[in-house]
Structure formats: C-alpha cells, structure tokens
PDB file of N, CA, C and O in Angstrom, chain B, residues numbered from 101:
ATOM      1  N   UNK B 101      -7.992   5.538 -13.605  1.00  0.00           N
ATOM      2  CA  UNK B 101      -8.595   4.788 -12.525  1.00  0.00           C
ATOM      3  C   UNK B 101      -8.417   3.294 -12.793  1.00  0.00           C
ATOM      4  O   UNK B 101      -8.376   2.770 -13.906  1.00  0.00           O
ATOM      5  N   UNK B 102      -8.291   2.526 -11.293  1.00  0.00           N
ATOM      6  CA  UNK B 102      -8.223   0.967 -11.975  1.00  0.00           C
ATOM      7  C   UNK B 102      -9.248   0.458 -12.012  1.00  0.00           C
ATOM      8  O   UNK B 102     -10.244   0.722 -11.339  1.00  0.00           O
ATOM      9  N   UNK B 103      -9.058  -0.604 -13.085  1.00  0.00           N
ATOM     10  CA  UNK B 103     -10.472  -1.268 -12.874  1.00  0.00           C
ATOM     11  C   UNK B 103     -10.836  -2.060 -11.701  1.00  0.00           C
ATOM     12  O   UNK B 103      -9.985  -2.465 -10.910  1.00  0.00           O
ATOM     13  N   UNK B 104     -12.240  -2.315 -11.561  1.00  0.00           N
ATOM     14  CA  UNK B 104     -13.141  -2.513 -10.510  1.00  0.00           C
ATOM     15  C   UNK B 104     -12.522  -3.606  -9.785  1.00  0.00           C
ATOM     16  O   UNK B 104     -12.361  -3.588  -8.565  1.00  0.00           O
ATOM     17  N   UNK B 105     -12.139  -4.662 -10.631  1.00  0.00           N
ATOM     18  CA  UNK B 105     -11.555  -5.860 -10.179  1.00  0.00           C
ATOM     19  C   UNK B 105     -10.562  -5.814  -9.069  1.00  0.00           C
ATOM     20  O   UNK B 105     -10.632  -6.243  -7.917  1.00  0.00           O
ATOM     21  N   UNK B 106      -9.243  -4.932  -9.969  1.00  0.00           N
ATOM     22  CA  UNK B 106      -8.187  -4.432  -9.035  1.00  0.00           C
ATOM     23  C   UNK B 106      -8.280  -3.500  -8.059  1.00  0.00           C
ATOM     24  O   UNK B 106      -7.402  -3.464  -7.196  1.00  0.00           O
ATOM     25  N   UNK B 107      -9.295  -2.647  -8.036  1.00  0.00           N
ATOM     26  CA  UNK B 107     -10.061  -1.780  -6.563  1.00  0.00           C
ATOM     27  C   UNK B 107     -10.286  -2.707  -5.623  1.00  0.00           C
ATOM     28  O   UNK B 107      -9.593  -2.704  -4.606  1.00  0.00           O
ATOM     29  N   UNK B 108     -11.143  -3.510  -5.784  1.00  0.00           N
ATOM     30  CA  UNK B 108     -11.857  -4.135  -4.782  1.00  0.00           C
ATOM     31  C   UNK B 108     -10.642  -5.189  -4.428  1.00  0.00           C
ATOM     32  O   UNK B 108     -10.519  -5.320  -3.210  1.00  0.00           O
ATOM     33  N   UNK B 109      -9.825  -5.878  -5.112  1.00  0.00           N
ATOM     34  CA  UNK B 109      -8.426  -6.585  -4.586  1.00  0.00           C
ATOM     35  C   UNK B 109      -7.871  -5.865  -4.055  1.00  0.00           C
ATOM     36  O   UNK B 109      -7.194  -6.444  -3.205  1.00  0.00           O
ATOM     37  N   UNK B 110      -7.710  -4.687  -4.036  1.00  0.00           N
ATOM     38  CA  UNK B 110      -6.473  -3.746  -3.269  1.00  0.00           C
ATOM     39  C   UNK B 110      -7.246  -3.418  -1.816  1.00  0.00           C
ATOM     40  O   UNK B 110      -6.718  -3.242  -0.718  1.00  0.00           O
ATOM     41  N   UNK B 111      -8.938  -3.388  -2.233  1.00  0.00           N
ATOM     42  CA  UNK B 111      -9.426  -3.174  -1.040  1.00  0.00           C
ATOM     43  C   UNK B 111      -9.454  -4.559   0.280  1.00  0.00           C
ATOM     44  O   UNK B 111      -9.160  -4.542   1.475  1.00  0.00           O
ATOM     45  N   UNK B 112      -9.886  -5.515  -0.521  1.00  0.00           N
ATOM     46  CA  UNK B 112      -9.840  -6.883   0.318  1.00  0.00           C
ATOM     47  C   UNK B 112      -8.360  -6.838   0.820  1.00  0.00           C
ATOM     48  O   UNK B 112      -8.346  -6.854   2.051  1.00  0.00           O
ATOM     49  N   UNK B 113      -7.443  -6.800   0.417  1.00  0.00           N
ATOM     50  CA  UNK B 113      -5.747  -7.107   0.632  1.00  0.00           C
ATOM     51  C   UNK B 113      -5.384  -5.958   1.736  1.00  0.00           C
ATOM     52  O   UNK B 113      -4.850  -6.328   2.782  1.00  0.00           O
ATOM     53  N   UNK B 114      -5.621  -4.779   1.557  1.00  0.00           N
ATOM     54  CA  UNK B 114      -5.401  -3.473   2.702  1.00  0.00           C
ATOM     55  C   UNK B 114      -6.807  -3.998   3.928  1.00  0.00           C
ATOM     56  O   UNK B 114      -6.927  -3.386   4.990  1.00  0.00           O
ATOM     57  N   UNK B 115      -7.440  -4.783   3.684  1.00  0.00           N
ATOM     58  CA  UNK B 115      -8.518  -5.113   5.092  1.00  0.00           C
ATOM     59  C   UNK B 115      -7.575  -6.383   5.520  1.00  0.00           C
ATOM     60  O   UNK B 115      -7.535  -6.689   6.712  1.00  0.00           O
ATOM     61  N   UNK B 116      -7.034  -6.912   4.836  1.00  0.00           N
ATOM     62  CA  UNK B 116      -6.532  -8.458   5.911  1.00  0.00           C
ATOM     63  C   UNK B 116      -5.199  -8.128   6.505  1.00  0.00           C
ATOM     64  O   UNK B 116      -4.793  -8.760   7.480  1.00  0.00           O
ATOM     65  N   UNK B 117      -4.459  -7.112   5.931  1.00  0.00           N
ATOM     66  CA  UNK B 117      -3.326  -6.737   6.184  1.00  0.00           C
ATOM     67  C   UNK B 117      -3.336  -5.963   7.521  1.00  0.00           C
ATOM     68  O   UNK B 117      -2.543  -6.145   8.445  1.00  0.00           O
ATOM     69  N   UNK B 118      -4.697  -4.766   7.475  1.00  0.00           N
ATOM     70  CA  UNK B 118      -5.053  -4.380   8.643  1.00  0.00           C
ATOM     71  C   UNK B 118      -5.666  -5.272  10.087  1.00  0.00           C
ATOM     72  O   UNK B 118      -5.563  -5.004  11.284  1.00  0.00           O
ATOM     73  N   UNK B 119      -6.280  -6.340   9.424  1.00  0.00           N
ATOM     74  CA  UNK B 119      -6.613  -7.046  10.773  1.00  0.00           C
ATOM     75  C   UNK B 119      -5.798  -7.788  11.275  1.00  0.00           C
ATOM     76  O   UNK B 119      -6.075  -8.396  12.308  1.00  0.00           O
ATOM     77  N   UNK B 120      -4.169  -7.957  10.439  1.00  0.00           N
ATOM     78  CA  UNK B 120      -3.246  -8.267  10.848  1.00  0.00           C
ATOM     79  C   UNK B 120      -2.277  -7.673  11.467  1.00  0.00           C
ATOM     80  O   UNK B 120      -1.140  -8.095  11.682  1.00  0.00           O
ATOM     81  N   UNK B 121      -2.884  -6.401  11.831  1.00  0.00           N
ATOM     82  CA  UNK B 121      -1.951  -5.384  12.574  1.00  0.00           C
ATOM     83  C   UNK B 121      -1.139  -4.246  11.691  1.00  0.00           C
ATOM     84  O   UNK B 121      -0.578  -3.238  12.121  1.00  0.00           O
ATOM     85  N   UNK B 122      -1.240  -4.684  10.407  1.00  0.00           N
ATOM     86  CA  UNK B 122      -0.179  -3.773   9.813  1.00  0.00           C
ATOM     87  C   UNK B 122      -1.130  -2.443   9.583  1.00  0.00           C
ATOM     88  O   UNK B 122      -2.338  -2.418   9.351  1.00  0.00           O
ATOM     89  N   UNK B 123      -0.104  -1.231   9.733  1.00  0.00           N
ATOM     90  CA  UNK B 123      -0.768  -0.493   9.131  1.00  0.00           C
ATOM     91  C   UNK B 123      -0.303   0.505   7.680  1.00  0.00           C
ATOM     92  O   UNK B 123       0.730   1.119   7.413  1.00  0.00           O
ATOM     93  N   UNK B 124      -1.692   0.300   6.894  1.00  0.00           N
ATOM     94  CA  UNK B 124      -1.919   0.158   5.887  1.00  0.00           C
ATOM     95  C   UNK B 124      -1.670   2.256   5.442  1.00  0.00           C
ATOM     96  O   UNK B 124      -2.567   3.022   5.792  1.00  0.00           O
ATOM     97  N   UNK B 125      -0.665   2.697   4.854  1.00  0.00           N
ATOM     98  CA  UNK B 125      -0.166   4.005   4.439  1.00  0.00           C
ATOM     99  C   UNK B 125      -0.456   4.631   2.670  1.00  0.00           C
ATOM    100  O   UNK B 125      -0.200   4.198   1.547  1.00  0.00           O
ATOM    101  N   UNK B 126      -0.879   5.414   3.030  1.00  0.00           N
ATOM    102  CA  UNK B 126      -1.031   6.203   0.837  1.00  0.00           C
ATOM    103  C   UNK B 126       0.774   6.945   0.969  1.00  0.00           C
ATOM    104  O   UNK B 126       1.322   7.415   1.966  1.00  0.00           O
ATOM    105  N   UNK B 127       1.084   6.857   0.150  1.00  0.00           N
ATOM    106  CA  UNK B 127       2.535   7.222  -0.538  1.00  0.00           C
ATOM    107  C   UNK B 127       2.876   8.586   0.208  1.00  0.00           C
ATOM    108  O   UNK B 127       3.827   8.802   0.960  1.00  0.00           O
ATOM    109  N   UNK B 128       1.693   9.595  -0.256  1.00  0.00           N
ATOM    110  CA  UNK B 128       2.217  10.663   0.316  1.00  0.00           C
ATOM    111  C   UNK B 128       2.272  10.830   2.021  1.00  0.00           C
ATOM    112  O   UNK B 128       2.908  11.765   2.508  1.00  0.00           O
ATOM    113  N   UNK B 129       1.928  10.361   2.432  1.00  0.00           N
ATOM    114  CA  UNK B 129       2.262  10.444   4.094  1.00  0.00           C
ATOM    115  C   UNK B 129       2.898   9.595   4.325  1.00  0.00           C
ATOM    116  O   UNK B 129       2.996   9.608   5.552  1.00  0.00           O
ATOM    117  N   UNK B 130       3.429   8.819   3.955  1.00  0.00           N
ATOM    118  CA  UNK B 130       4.390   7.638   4.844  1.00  0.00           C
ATOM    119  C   UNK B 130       5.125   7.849   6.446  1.00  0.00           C
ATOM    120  O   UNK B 130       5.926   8.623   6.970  1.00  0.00           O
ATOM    121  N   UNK B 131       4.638   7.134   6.680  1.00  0.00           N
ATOM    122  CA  UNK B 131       5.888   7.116   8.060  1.00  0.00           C
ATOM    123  C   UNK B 131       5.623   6.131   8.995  1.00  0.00           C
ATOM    124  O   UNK B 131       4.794   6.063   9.902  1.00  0.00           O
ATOM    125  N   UNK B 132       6.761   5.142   8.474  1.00  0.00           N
ATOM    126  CA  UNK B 132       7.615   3.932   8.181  1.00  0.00           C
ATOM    127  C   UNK B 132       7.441   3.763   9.788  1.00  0.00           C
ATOM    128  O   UNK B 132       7.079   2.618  10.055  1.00  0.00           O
ATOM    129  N   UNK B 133       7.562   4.390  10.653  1.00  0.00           N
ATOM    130  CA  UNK B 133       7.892   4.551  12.047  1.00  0.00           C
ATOM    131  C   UNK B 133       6.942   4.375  13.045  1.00  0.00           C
ATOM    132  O   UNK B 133       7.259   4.353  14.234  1.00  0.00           O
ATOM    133  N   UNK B 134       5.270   4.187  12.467  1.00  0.00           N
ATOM    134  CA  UNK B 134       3.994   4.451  13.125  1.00  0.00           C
ATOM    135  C   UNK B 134       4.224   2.995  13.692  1.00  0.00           C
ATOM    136  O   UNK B 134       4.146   3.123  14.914  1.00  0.00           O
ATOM    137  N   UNK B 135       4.495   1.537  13.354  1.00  0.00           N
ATOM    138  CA  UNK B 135       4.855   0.455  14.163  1.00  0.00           C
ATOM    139  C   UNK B 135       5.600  -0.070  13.669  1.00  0.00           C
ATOM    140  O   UNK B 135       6.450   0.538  13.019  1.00  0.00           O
ATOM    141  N   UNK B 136       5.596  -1.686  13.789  1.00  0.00           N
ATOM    142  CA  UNK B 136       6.547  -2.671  13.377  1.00  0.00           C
ATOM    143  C   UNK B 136       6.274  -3.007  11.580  1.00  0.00           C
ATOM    144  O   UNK B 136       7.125  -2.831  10.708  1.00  0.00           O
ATOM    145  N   UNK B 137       4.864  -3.522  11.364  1.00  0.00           N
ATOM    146  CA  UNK B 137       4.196  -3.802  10.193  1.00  0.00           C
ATOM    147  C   UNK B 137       3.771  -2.179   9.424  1.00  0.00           C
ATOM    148  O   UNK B 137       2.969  -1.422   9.970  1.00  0.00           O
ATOM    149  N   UNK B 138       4.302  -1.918   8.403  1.00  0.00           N
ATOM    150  CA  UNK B 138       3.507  -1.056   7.648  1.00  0.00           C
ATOM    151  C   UNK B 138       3.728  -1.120   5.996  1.00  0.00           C
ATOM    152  O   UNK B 138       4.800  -1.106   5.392  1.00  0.00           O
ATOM    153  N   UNK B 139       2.417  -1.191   5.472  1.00  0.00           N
ATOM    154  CA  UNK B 139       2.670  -1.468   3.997  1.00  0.00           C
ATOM    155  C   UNK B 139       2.077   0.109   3.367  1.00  0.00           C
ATOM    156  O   UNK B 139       1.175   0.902   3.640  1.00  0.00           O
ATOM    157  N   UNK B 140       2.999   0.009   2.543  1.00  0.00           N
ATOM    158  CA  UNK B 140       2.541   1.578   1.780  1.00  0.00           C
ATOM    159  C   UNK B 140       1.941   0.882   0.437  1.00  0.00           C
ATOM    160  O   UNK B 140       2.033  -0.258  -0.017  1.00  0.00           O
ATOM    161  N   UNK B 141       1.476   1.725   0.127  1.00  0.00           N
ATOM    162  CA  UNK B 141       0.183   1.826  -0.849  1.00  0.00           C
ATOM    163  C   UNK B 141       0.959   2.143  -2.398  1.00  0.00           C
ATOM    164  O   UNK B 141       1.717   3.090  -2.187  1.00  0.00           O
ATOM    165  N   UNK B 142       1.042   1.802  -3.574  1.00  0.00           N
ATOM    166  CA  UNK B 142       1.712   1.798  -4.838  1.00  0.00           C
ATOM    167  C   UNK B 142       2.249   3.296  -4.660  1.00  0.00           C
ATOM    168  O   UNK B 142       1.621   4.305  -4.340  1.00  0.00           O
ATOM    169  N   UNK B 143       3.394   3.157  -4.919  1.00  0.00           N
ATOM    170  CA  UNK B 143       4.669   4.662  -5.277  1.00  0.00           C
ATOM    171  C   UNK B 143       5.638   4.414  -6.347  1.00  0.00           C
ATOM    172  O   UNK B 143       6.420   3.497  -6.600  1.00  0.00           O
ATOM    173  N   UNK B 144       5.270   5.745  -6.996  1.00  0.00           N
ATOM    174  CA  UNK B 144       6.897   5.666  -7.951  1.00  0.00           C
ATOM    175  C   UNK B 144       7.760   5.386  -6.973  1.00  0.00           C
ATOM    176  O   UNK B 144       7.513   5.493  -5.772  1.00  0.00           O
ATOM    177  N   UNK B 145       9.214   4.873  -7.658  1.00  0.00           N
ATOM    178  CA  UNK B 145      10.452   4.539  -7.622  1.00  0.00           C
ATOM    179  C   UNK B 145      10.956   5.187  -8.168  1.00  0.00           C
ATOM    180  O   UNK B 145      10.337   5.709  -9.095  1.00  0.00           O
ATOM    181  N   UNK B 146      12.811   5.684  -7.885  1.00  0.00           N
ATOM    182  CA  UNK B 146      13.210   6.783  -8.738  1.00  0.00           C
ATOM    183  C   UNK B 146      13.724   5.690 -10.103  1.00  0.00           C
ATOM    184  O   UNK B 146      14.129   4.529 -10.053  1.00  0.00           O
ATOM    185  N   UNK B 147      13.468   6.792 -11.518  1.00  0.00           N
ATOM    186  CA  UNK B 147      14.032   6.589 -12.682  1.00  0.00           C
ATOM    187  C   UNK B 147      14.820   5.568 -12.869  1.00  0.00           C
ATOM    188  O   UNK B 147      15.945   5.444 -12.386  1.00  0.00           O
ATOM    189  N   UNK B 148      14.113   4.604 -13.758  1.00  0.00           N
ATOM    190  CA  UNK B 148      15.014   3.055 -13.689  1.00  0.00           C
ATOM    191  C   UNK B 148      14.853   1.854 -12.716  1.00  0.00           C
ATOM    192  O   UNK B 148      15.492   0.803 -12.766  1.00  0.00           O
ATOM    193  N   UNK B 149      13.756   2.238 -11.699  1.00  0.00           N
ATOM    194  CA  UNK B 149      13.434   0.873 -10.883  1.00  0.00           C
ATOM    195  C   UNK B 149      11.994   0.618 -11.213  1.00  0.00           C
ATOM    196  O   UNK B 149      11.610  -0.380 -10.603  1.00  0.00           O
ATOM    197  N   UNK B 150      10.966   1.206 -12.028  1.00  0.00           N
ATOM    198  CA  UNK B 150      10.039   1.559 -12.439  1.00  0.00           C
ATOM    199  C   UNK B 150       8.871   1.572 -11.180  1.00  0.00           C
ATOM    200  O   UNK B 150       8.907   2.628 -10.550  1.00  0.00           O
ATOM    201  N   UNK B 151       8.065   0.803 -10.803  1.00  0.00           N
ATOM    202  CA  UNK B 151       7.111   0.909  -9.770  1.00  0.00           C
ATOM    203  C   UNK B 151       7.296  -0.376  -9.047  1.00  0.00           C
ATOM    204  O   UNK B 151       7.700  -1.514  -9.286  1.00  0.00           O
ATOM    205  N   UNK B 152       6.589   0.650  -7.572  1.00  0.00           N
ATOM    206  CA  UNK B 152       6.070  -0.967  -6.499  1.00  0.00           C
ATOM    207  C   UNK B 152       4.895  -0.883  -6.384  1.00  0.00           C
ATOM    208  O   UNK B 152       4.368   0.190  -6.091  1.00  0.00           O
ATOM    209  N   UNK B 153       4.138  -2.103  -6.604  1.00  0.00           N
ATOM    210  CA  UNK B 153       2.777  -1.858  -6.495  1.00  0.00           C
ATOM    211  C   UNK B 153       2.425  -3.178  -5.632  1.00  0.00           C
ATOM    212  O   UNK B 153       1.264  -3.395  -5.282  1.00  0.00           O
TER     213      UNK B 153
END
C-alpha cells in the first residue's frame, strides 16, 4: 500500500484532472476511447520500460 501522503496526492491530482474533463481510468479497464482526455491510473509496462506512474 502507498503511503498516506502519496494516496491523498493521487487522490487530489485524479479530482483536478476530473474537473478538467479528463476521465480518470484503473489499468484494468482502460478504454482510451471513452473521450478526448483520459489518464490511466499507474500500469506495468512490458519488460524493460519499467513503470508509468
């Protein structure tokens, strides 16, 4: 689990992003296609690009 600090940053950052229209996706459902703006939520990368977070 992350710490509290980085929860509540990921939470503030997915609320401004949303009142900016984007919408805000968890890894396993993605779909890139729901509008113009969409940020996905930390996912592996394949082997050798290590993570996007």
């Amino acid at each position: 689990m992350a710490p509290p600090t980085e929860q509540a940053a990921r939470a503030r950052i997915d609320a401004i992003l949303a009142n900016c229209g984007w919408d805000i996706q968890d890894p396993q459902a993605v779909n890139l296609a729901s509008r113009v703006g969409v940020a996905v939520r930390e996912f592996p990368l394949k082997h050798g690009y290590g993570t996007a977070a």
